[in-house]
C-alpha atoms as a printed R data frame, in Angstrom:
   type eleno elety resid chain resno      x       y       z
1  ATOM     1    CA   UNK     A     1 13.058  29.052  12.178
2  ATOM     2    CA   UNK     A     2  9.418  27.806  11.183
3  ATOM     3    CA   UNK     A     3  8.626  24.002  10.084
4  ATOM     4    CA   UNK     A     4  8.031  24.162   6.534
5  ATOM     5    CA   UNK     A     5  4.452  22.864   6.036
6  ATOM     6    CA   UNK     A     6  3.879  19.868   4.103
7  ATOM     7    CA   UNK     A     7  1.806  20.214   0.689
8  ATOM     8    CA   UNK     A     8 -1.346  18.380   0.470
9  ATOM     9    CA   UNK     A     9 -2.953  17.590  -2.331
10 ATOM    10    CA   UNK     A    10 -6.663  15.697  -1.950
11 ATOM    11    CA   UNK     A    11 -6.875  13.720  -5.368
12 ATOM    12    CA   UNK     A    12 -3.253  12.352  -3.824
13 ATOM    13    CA   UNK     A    13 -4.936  11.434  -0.301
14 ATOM    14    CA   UNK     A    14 -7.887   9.813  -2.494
15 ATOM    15    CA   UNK     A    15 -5.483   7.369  -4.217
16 ATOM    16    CA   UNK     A    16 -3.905   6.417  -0.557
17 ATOM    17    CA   UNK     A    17 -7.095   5.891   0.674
18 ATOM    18    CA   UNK     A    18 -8.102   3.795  -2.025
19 ATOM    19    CA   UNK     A    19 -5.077   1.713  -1.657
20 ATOM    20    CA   UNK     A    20 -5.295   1.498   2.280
21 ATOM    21    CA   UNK     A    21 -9.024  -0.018   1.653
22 ATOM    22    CA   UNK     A    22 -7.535  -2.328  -1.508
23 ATOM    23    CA   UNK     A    23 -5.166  -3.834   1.452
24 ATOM    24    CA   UNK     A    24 -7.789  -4.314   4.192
25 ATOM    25    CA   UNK     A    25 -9.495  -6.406   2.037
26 ATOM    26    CA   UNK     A    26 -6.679  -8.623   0.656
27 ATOM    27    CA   UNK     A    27 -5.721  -9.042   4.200
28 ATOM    28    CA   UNK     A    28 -9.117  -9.736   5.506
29 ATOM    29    CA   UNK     A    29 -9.439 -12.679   2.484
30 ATOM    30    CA   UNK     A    30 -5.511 -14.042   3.188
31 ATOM    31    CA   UNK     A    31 -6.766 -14.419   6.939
32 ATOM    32    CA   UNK     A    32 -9.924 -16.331   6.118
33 ATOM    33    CA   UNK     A    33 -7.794 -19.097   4.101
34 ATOM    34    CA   UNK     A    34 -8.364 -21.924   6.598
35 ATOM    35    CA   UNK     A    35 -5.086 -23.662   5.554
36 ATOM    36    CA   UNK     A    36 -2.175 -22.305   7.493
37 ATOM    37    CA   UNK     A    37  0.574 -22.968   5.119
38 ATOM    38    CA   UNK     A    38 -1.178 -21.309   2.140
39 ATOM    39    CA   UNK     A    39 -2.286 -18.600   4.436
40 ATOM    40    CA   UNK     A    40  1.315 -17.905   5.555
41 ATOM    41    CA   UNK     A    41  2.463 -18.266   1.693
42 ATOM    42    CA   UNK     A    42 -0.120 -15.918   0.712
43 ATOM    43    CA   UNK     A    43  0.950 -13.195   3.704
44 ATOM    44    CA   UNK     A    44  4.489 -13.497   2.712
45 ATOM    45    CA   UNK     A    45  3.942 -12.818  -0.641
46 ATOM    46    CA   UNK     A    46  1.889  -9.872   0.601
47 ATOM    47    CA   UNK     A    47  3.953  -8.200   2.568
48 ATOM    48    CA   UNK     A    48  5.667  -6.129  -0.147
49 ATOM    49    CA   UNK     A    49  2.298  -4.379  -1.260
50 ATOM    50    CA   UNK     A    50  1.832  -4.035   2.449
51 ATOM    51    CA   UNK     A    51  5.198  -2.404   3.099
52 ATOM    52    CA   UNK     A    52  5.196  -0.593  -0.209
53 ATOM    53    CA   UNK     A    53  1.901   1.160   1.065
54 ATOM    54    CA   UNK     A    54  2.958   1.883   4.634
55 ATOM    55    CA   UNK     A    55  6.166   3.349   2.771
56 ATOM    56    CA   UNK     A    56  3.887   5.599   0.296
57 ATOM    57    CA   UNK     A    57  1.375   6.636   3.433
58 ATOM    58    CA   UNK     A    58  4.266   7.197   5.695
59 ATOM    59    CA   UNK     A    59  5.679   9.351   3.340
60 ATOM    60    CA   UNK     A    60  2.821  11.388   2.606
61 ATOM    61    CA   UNK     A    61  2.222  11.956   6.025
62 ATOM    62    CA   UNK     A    62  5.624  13.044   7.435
63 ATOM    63    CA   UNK     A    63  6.769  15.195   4.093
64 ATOM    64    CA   UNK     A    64  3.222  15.720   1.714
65 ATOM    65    CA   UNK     A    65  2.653  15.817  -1.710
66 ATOM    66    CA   UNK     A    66  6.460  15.688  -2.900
67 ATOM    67    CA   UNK     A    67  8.336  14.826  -6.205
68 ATOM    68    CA   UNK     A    68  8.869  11.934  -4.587
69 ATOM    69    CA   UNK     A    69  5.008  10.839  -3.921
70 ATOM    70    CA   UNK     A    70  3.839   9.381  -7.950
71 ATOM    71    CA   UNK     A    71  6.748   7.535  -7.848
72 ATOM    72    CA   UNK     A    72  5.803   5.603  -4.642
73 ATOM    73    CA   UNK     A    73  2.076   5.042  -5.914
74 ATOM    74    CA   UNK     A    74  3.289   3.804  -8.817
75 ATOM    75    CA   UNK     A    75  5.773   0.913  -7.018
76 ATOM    76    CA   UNK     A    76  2.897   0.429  -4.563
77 ATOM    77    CA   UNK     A    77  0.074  -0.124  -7.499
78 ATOM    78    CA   UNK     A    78  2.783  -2.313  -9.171
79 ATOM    79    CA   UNK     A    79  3.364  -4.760  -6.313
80 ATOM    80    CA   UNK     A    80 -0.281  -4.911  -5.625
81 ATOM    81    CA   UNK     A    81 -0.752  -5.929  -9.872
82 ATOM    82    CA   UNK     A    82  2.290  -8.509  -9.271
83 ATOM    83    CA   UNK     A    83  0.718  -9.868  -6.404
84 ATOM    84    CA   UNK     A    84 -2.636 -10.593  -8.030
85 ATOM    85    CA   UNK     A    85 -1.140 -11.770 -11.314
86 ATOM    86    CA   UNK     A    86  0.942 -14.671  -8.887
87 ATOM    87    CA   UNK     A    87 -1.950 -15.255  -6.278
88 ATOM    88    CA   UNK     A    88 -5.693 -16.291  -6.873
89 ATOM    89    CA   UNK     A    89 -7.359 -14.082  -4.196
């Protein structure tokens, strides 16, 4: 039987990319925070948007543009708001 191929969809691949660059940064600031302890507080706090993208990416990748894939983007876009609204960056 044939492997269903995965739907793409570019606009959807724009947003991902978008985000992937929004969390380079954010990461790239957190690590120049010369004081350890708020550095570690601020990549704790972090690490939901992080997984929350790798989770939206991932999914993308493995099944395409799915019912599944607005749903993602929107939990990723609002940990990355929460984060910012709790953490001067």
């Amino acid at each position: 039987m044939a492997k269903k191929r995965r739907k793409l969809n570019k606009d959807f691949e724009k947003k991902i990319y978008s985000s992937k660059k929004n969390v380079e940064l954010v990461l790239a600031k957190i690590y120049d925070i010369d004081d350890e302890d708020i550095q570690k507080e601020y990549i704790n706090a972090f690490n939901q948007v992080v997984y929350m993208y790798e989770e939206l990416k991932g999914d993308y990748e493995l099944q395409g543009f799915n019912v599944n894939s607005e749903e993602l983007l929107i939990n990723y876009k609002n940990a990355f708001n929460l984060f910012e609204s709790e953490f001067e960056i």
